[in-house]
TIVO-2410 file (N, C-alpha, C; in nm, 3 decimals):
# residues 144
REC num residu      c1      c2      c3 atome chaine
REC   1      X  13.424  16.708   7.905     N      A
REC   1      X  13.567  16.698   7.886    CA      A
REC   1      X  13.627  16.587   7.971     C      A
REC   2      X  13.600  16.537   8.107     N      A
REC   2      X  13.656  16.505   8.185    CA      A
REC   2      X  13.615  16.353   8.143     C      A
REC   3      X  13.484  16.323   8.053     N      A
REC   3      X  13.457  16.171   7.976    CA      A
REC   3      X  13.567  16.146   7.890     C      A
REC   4      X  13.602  16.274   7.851     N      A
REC   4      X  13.656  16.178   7.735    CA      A
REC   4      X  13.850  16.246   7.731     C      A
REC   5      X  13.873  16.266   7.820     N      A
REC   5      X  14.007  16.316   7.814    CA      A
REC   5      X  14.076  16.291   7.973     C      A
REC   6      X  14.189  16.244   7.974     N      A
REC   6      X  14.258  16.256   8.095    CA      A
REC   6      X  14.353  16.351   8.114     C      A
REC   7      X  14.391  16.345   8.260     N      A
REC   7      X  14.460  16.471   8.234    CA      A
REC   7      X  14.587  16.472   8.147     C      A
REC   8      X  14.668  16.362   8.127     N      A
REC   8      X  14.777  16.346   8.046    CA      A
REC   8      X  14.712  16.447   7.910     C      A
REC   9      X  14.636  16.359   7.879     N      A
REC   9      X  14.555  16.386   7.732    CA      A
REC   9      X  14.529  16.557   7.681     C      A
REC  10      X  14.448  16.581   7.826     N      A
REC  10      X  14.379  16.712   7.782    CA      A
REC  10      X  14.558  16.825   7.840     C      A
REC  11      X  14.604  16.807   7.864     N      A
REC  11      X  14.758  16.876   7.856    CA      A
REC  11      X  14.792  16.902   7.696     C      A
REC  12      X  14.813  16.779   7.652     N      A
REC  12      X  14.883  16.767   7.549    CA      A
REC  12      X  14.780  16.832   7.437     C      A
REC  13      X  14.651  16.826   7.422     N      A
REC  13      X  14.515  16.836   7.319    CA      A
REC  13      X  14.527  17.026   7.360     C      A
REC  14      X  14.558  17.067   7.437     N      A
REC  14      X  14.462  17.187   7.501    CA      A
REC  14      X  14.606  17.289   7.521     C      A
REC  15      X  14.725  17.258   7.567     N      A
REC  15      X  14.802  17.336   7.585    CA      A
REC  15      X  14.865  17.408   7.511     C      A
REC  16      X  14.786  17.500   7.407     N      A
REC  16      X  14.878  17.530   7.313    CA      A
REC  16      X  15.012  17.641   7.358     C      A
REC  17      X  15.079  17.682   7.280     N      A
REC  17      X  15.165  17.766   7.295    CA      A
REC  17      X  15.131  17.934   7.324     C      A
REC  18      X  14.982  17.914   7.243     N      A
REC  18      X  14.908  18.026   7.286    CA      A
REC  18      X  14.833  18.054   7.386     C      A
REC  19      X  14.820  17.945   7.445     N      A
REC  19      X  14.722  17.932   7.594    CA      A
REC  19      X  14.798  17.921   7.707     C      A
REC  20      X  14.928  17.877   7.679     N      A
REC  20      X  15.029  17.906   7.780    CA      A
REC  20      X  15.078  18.026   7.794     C      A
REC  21      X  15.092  18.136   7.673     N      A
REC  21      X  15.124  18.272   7.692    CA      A
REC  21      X  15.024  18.321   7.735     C      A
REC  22      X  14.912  18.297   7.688     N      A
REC  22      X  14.778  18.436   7.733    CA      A
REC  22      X  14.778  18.401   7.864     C      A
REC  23      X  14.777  18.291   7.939     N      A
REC  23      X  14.760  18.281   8.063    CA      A
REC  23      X  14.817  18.283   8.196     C      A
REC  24      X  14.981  18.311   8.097     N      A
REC  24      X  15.132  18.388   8.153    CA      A
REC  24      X  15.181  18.263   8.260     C      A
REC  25      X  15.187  18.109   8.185     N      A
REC  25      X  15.279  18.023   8.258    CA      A
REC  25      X  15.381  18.004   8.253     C      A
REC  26      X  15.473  17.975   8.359     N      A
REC  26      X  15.603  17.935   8.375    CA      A
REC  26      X  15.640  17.837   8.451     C      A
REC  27      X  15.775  17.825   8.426     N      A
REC  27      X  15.816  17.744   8.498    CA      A
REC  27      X  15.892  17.805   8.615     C      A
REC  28      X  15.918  17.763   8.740     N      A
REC  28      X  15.998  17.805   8.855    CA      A
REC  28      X  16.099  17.654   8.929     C      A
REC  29      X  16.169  17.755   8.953     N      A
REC  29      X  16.320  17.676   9.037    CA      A
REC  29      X  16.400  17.738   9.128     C      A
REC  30      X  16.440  17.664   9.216     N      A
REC  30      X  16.547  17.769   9.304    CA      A
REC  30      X  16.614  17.831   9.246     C      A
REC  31      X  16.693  17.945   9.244     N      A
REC  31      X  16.785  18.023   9.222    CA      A
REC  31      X  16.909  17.889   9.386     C      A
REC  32      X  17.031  17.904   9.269     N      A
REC  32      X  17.122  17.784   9.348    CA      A
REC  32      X  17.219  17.888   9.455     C      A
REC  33      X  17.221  18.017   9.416     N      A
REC  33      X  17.316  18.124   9.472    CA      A
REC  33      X  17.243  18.136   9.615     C      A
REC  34      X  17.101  18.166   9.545     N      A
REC  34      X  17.030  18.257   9.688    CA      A
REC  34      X  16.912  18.183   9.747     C      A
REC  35      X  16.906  18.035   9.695     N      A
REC  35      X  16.780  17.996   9.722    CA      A
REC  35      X  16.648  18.028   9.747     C      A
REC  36      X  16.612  18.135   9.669     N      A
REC  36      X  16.487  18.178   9.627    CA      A
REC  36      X  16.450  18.101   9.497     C      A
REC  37      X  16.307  18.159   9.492     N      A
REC  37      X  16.229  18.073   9.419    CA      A
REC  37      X  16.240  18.193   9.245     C      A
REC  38      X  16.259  18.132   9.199     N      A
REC  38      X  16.274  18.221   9.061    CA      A
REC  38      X  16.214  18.194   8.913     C      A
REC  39      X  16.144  18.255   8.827     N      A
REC  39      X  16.132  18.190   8.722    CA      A
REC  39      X  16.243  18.180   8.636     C      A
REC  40      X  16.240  18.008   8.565     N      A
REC  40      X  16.342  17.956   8.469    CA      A
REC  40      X  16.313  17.964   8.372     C      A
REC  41      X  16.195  17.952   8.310     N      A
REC  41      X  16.176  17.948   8.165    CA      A
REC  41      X  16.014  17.998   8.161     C      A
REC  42      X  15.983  18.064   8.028     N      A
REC  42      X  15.857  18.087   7.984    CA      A
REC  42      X  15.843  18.042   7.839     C      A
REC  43      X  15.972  17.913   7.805     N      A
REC  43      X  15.903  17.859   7.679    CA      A
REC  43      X  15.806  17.753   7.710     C      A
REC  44      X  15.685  17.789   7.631     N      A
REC  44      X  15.565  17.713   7.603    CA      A
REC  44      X  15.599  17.569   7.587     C      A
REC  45      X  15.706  17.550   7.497     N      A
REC  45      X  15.757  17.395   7.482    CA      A
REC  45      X  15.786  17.332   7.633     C      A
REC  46      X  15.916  17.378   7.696     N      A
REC  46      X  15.912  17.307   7.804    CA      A
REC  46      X  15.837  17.309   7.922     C      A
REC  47      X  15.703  17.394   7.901     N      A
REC  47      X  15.636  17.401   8.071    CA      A
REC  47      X  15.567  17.308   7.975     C      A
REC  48      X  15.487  17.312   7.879     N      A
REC  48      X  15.409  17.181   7.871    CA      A
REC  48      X  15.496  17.034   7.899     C      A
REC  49      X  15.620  17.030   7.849     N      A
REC  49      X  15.647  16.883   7.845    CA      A
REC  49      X  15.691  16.865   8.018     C      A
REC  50      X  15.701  16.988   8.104     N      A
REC  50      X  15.735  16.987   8.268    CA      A
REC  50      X  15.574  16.938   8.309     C      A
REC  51      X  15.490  17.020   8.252     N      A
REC  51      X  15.360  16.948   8.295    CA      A
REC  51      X  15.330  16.770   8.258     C      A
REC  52      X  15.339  16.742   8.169     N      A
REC  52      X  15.295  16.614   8.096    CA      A
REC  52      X  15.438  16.500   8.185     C      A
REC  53      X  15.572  16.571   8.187     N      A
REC  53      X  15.654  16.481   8.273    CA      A
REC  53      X  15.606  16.450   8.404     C      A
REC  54      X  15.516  16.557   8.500     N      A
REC  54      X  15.511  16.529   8.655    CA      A
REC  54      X  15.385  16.419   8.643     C      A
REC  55      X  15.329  16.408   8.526     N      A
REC  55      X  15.233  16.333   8.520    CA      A
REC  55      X  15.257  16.189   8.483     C      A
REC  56      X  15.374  16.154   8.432     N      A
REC  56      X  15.394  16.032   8.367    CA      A
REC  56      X  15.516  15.960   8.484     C      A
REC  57      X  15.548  15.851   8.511     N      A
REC  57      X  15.635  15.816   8.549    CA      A
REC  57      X  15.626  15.872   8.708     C      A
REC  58      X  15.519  15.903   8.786     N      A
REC  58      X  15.489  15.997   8.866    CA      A
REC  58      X  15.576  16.094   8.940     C      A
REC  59      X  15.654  16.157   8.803     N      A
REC  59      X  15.773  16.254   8.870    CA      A
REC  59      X  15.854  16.222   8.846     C      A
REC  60      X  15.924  16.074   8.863     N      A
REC  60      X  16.033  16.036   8.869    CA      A
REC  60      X  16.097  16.059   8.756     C      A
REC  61      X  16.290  16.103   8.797     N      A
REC  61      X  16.349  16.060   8.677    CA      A
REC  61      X  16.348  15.952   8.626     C      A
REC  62      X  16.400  15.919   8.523     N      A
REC  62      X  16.443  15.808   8.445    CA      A
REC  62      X  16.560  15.773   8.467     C      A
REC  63      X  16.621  15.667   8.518     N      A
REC  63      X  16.758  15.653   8.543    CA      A
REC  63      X  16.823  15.487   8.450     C      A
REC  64      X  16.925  15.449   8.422     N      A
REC  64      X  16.923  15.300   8.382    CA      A
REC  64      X  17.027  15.330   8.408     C      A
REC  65      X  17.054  15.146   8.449     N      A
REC  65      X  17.225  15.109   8.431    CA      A
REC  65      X  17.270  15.124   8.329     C      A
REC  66      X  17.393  15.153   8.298     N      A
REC  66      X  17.480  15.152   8.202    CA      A
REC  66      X  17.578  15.056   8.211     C      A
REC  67      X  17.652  15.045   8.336     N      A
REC  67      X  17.821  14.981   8.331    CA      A
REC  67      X  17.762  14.924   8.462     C      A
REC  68      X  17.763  14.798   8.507     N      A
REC  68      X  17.786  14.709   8.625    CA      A
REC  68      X  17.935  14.721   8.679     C      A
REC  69      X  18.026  14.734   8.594     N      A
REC  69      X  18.159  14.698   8.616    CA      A
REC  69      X  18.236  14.814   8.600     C      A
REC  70      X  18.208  14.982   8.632     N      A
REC  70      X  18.249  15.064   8.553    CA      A
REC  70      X  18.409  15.090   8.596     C      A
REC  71      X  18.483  15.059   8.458     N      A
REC  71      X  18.683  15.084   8.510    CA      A
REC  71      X  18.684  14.941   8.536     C      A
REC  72      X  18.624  14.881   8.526     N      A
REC  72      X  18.676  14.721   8.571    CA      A
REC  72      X  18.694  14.723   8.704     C      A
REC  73      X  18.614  14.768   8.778     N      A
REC  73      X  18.602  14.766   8.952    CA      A
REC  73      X  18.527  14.727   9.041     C      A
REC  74      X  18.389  14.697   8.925     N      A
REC  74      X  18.264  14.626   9.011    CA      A
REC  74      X  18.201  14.770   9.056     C      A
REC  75      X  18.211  14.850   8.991     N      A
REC  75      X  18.142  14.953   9.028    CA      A
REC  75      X  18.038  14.982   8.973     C      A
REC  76      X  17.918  15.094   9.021     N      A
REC  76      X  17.805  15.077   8.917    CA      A
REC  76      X  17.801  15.164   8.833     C      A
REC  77      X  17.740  15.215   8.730     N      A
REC  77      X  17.708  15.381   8.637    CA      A
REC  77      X  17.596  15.344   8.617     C      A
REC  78      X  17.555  15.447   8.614     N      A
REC  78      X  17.434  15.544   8.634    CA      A
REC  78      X  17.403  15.612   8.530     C      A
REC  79      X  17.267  15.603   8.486     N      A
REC  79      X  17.281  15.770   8.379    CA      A
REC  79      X  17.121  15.780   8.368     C      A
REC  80      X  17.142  15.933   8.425     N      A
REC  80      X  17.004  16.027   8.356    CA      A
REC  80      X  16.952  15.993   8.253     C      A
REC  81      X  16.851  15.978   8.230     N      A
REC  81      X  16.770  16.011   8.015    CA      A
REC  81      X  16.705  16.142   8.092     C      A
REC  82      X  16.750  16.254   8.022     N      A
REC  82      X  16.724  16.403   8.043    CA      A
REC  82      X  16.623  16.432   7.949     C      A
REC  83      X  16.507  16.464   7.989     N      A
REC  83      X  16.438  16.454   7.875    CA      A
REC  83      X  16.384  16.627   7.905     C      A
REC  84      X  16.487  16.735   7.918     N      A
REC  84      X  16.432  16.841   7.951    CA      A
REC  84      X  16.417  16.941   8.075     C      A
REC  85      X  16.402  16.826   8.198     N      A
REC  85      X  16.422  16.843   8.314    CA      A
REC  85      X  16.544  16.814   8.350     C      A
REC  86      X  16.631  16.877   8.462     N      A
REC  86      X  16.734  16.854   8.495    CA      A
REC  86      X  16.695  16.777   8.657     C      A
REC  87      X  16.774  16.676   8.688     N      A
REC  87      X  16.754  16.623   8.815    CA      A
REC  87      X  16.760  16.688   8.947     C      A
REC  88      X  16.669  16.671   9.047     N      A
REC  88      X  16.733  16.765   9.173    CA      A
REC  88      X  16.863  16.710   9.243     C      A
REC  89      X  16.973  16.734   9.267     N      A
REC  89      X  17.076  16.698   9.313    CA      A
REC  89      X  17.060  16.649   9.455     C      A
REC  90      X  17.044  16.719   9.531     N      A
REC  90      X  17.027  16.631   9.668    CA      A
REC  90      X  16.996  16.524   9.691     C      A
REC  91      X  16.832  16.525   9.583     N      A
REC  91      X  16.797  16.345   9.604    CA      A
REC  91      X  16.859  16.266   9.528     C      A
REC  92      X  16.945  16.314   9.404     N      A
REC  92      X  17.044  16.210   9.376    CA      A
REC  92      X  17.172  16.174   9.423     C      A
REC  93      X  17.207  16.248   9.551     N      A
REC  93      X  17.283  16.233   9.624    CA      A
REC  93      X  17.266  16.102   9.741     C      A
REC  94      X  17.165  16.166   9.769     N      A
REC  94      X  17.071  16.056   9.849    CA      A
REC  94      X  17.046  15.913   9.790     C      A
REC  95      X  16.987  15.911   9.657     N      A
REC  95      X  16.985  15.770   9.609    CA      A
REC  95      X  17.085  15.740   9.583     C      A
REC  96      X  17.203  15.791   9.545     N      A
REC  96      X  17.359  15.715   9.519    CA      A
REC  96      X  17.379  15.662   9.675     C      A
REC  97      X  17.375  15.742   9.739     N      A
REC  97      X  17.413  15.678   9.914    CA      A
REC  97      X  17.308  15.550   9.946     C      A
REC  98      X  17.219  15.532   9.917     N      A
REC  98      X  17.094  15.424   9.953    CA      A
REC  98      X  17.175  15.283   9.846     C      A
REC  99      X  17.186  15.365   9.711     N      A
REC  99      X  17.193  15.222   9.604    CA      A
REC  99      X  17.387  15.154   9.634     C      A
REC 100      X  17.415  15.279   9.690     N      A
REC 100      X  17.582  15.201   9.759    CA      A
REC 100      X  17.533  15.093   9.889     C      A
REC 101      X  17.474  15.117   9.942     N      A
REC 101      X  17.408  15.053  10.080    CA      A
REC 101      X  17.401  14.894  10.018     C      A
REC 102      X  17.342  14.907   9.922     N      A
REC 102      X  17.286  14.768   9.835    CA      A
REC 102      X  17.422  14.727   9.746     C      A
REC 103      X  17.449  14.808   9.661     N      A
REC 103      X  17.541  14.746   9.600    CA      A
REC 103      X  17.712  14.750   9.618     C      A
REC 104      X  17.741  14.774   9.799     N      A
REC 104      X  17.857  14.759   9.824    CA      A
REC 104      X  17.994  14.824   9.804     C      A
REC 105      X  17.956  14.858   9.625     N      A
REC 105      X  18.072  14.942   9.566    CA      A
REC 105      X  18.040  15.077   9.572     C      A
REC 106      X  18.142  15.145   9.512     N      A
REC 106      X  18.129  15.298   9.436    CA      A
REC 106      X  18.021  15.291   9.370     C      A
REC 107      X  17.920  15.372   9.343     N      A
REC 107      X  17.818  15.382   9.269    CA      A
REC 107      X  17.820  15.565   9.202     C      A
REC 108      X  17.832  15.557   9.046     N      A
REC 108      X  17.806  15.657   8.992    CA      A
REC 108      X  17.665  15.704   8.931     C      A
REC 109      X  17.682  15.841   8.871     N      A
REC 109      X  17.548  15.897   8.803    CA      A
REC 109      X  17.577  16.005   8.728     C      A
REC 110      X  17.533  15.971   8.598     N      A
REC 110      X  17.579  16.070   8.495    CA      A
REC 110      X  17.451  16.148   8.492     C      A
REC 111      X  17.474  16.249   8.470     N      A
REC 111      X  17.317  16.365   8.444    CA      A
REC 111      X  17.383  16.533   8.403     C      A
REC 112      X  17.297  16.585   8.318     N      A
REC 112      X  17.281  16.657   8.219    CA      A
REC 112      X  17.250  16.797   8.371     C      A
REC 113      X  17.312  16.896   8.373     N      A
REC 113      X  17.290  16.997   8.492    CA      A
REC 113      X  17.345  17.095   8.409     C      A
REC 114      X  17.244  17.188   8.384     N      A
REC 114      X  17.235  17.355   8.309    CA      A
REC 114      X  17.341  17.349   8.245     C      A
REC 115      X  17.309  17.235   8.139     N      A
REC 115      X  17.385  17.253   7.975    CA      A
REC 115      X  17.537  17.143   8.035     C      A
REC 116      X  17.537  17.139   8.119     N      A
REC 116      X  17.706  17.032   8.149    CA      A
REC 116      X  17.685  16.892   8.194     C      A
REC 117      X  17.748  16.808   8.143     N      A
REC 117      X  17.734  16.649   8.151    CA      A
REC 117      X  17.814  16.636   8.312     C      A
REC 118      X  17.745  16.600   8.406     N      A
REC 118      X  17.817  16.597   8.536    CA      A
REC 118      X  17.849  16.453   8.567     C      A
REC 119      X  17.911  16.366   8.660     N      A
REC 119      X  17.906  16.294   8.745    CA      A
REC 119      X  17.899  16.276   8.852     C      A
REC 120      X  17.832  16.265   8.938     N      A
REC 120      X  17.770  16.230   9.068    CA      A
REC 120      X  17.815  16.124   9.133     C      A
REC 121      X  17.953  16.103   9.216     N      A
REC 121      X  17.972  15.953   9.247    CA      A
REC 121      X  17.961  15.943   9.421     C      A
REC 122      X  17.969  15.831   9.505     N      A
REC 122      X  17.948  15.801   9.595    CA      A
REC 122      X  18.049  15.681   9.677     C      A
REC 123      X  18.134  15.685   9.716     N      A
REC 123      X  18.196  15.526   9.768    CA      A
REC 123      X  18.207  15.518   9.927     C      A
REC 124      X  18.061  15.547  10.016     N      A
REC 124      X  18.064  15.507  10.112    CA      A
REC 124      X  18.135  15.652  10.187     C      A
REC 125      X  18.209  15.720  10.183     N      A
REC 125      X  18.256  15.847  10.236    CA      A
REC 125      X  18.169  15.982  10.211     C      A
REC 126      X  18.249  16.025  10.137     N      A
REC 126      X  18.182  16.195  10.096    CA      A
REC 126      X  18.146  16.160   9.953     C      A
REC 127      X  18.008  16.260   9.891     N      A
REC 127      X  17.994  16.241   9.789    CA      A
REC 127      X  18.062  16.282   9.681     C      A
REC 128      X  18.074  16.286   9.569     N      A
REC 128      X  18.151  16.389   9.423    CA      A
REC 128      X  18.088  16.420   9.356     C      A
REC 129      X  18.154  16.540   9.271     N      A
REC 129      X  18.045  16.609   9.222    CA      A
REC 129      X  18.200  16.640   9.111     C      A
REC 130      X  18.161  16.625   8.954     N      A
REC 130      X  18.213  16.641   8.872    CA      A
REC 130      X  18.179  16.641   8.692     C      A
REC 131      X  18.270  16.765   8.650     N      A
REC 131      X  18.217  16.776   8.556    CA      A
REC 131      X  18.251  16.643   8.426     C      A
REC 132      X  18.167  16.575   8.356     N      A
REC 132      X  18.253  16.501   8.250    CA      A
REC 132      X  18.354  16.561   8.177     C      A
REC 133      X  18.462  16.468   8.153     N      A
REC 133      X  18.542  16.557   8.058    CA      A
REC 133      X  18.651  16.381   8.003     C      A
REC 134      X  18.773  16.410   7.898     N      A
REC 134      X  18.799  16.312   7.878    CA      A
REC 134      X  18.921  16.206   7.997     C      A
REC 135      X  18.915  16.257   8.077     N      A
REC 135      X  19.027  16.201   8.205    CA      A
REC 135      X  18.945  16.108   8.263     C      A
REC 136      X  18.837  16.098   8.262     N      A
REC 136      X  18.719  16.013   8.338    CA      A
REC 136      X  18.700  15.875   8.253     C      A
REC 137      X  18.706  15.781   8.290     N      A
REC 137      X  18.718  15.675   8.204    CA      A
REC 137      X  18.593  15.631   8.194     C      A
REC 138      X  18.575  15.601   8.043     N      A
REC 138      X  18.443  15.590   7.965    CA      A
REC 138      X  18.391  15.446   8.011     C      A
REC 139      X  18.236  15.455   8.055     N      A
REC 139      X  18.168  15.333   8.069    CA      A
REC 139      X  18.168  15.200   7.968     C      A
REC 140      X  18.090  15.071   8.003     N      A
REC 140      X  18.103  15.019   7.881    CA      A
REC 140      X  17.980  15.027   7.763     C      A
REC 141      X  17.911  15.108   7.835     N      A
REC 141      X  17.799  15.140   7.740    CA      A
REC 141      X  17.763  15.280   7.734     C      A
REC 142      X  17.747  15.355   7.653     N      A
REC 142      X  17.675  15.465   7.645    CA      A
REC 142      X  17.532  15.441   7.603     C      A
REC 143      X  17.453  15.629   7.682     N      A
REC 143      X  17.319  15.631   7.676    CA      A
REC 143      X  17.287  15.753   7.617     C      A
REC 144      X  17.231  15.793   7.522     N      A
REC 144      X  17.203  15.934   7.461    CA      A
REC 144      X  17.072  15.984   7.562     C      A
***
């Protein structure tokens, strides 16, 4: 097996939906209330694509610019491609504070958090934390 399959490979070839139940996998995450460790999901779909994600891209989210200029301010945007996984917040707290360091301005981050389109912004002070909605002025590009 190990000639002719990698692990990406033999995930995707081998994980069926039935081999993930008989063998009772899940997925786990903090609980955000009590910070315990809790199971989130036992669909077969997303622990395989949680497995095959920590493997590709080595973990990392996916992030791209969107708006250089976002509001006409020289500010940056940010946005998640959510492909299932939701981002850990802290360290995107953290990289908004590092990528302000570099790029001087306000720096935002759009991302997908248990079903709600958030924004994540940063301008050198305290961070923000907000839900999208239409009062927030739209980038010049959108990203599905």
């Amino acid at each position: 097996m190990r000639k002719v399959y990698n692990d990406v490979n033999f995930i995707d070839e081998f994980m069926t939906p039935e081999f993930i139940e008989k063998h009772k996998f899940y997925q786990y995450g903090k609980d955000p209330h009590t910070g315990q460790l809790r199971i989130v999901s036992r669909d077969p779909v997303r622990i395989k694509q949680t497995l095959l994600y920590q493997l590709t891209n080595m973990g990392q989210p996916f992030i791209f610019v969107v708006d250089g200029n976002y509001a006409n301010r020289g500010e940056l945007y940010l946005a998640h491609r959510h492909n299932g996984l939701d981002i850990e917040i802290k360290y995107a707290i953290e990289t908004l504070k590092n990528v302000h360091k570099i790029w001087q301005r306000p720096v935002h981050l759009q991302a997908l958090i248990d079903d709600d389109m958030m924004l994540f912004s940063y301008d050198g002070n305290q961070p923000k934390q907000q839900t999208i909605n239409d009062d927030l002025p739209k980038p010049a590009h959108q990203i599905s």
